[in-house]
N, C-alpha and C positions, 0 to 999 in steps of 0.2 A: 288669094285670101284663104281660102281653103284648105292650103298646102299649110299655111302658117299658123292656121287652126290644131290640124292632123300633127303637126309634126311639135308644137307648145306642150298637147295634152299626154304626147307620147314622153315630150321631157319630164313632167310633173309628175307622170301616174303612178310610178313607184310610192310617194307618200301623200300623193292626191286624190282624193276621191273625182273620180271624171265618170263621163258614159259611156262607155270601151267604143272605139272604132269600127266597125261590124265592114265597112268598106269605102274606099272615099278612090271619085273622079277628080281629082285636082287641075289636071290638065285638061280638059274637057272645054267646048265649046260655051256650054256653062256650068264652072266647077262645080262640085258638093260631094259631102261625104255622109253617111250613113250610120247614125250613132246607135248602141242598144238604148231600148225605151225602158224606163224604170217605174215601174208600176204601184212599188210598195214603198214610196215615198210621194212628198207635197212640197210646194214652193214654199219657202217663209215666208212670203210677202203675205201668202193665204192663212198660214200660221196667225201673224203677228194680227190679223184682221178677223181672229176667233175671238168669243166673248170673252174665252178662259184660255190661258196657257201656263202646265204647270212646269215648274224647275224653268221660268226661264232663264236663272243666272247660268245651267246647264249647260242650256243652246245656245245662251250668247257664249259662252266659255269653248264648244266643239265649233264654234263658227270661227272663232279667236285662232285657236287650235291652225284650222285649218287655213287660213290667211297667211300663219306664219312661216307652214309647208310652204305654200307657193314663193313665199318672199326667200327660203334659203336657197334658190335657185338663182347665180348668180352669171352677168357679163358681165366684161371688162371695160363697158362704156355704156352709154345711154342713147336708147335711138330705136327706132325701129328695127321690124322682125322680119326677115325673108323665111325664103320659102325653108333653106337652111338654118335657120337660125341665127342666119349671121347679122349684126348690126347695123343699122344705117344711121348715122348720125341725124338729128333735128338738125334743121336750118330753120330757125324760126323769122331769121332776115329782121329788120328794123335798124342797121347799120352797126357801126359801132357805139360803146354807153356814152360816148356824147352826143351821139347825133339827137336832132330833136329835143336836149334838154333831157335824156335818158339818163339813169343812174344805177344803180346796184347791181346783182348778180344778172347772170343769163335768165333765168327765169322772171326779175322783175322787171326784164327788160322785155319780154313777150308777155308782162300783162300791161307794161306801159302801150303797147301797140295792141291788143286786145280792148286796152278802154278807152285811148283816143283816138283810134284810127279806124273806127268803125260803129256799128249803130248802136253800143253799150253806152258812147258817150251822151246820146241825144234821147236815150230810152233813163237815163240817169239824175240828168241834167248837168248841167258845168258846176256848182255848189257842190254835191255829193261825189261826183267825178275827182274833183279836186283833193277831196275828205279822205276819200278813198284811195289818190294816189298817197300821197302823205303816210296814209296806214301802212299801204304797200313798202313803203320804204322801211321805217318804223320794224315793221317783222322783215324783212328781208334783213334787215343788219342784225336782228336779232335771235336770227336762227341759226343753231349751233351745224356748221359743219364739215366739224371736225373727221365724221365716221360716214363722208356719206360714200353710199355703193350703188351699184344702180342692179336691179335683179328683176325675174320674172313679178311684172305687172298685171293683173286684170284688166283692168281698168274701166270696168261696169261690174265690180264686185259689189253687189248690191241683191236684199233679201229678193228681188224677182229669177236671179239667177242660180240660186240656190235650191236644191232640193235635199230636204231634211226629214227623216223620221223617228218616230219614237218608239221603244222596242223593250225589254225589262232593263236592261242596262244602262238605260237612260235617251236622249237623245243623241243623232250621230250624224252628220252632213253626207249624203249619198252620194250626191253629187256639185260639181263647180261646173254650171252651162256657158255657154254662149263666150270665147274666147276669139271672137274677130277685132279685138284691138287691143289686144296683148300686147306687149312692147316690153323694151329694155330700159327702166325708170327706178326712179326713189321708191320705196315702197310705202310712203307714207303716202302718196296719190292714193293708193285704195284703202288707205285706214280712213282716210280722209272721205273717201267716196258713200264709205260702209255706215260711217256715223253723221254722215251729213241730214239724214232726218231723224236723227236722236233723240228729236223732241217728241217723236211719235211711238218710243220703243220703250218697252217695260225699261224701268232704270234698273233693273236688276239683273237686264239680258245684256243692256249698256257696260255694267260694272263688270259682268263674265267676261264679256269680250274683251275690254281694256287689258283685266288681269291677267289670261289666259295667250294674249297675245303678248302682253311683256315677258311672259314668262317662258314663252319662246322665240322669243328674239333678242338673242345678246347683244343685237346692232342699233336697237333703241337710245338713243341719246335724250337726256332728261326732259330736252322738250319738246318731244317726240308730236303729243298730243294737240301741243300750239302748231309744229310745224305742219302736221296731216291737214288741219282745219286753213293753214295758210295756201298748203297746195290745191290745195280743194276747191278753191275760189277761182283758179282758170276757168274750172265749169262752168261755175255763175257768168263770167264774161263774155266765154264764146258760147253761152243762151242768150242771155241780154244783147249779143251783136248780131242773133241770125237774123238776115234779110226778109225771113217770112216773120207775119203775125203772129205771137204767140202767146194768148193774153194770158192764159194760166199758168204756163212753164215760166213768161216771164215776172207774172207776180211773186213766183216761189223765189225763183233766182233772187229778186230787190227783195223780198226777205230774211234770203240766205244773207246777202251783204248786207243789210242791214244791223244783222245777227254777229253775223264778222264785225263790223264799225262797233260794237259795244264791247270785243274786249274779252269776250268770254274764253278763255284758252283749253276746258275741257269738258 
């Protein structure tokens, strides 16, 4: 994991803000590597949870920014990341789209088996489960794609892993942390990830980011913003199905689908 860490942030860091490498044991009994500490920056999470924050269409705009770096980083397929860089295809298993009554793309075919094949369906109920496959379908035929590519992922691109600071220039992203499940994917997985508590975030840091990241990525197709929020919903399922208790994480999740069930596409 370590190796695939070192060797992600070595690909990006020409137009990616990272925290330079200082030394990494990969091969090690137990791996790790050694980042520089950056001392004149702050998490946004700690940001967004200040009384005041000013310009934030700024930061959501230099976070936008910096999202669309990592996305023009591009494989030749989808899958996991070795130590090399090389791909490993998903096997997400659940047979072929007929088995089980299964239908649409590869992807709604691993949340059909995300929602009935384990403990999202009985944390849901069979009514809602039902509502919910239906939707899945519903967006799944109606996502455009035509352009799709698969490129460097985050896939915990989220304000805890960002460190941001503010300077005369305005604000500028220092850093993109914690890169152990990086992968070779759509990149609307982490637009999707990014604005998943958007109900929590100045709409003004909301509207920077949208804009700033259309505006660097020529690979957006118009319904870019339905499809992030459609991919995004794995999350909620494989929360909703862990085998541990998880009464807060899974209260958010049934409200995140819930949130999804209404429809709202930005």
């Amino acid at each position: 994991m370590a190796a695939k860490e070192v060797a992600v942030q070595r690909l990006v860091s020409p137009t990616v803000p990272i925290s330079p490498v200082l030394y990494e044991a990969a091969h090690a009994a137990h791996p790790y590597y050694v980042a520089r500490w950056i001392d004149d920056a702050v998490p946004l999470d700690r940001v967004l949870a200040g009384e005041q924050l000013e310009d934030a269409t700024g930061l959501g705009a230099v976070v936008g920014r910096t999202l669309a770096a990592i996305h023009h980083y591009t494989f030749d397929r989808a899958g996991d990341l070795g130590e090399a860089l090389e791909v490993v295809p998903w096997d997400h298993g659940g047979g072929p789209p007929e088995a089980d009554g299964q239908q649409g793309s590869s992807y709604a075919r691993l949340l059909h088996g995300l929602l009935f094949r384990g403990r999202a369906y009985g944390r849901l109920g069979a009514e809602l489960s039902e509502q919910l496959w239906s939707r899945i379908l519903m967006e799944d035929a109606a996502c455009d794609e035509s352009r799709e590519r698969s490129c460097v992922v985050h896939f915990d691109f989220n304000p805890k892993n960002l460190l941001v600071r503010s300077g005369l220039d305005g604000w500028s992203v220092a850093a993109v942390l914690d890169w152990e499940f990086a992968a070779s994917a759509d990149a609307m997985f982490d637009v999707g990830n990014f604005l998943r508590h958007r109900a929590d975030y100045p709409s003004e840091l909301v509207e920077g980011f949208i804009s700033e990241y259309q505006s660097n990525a020529p690979w957006v197709t118009p319904d870019w913003l339905r499809r992030a929020r459609f991919l995004d919903l794995s999350s909620q399922l494989e929360n909703l199905g862990s085998a541990q208790e998880k009464p807060t994480g899974h209260r958010v999740a049934r409200a995140l689908v819930d949130d999804f069930l209404k429809g709202s596409t930005r």
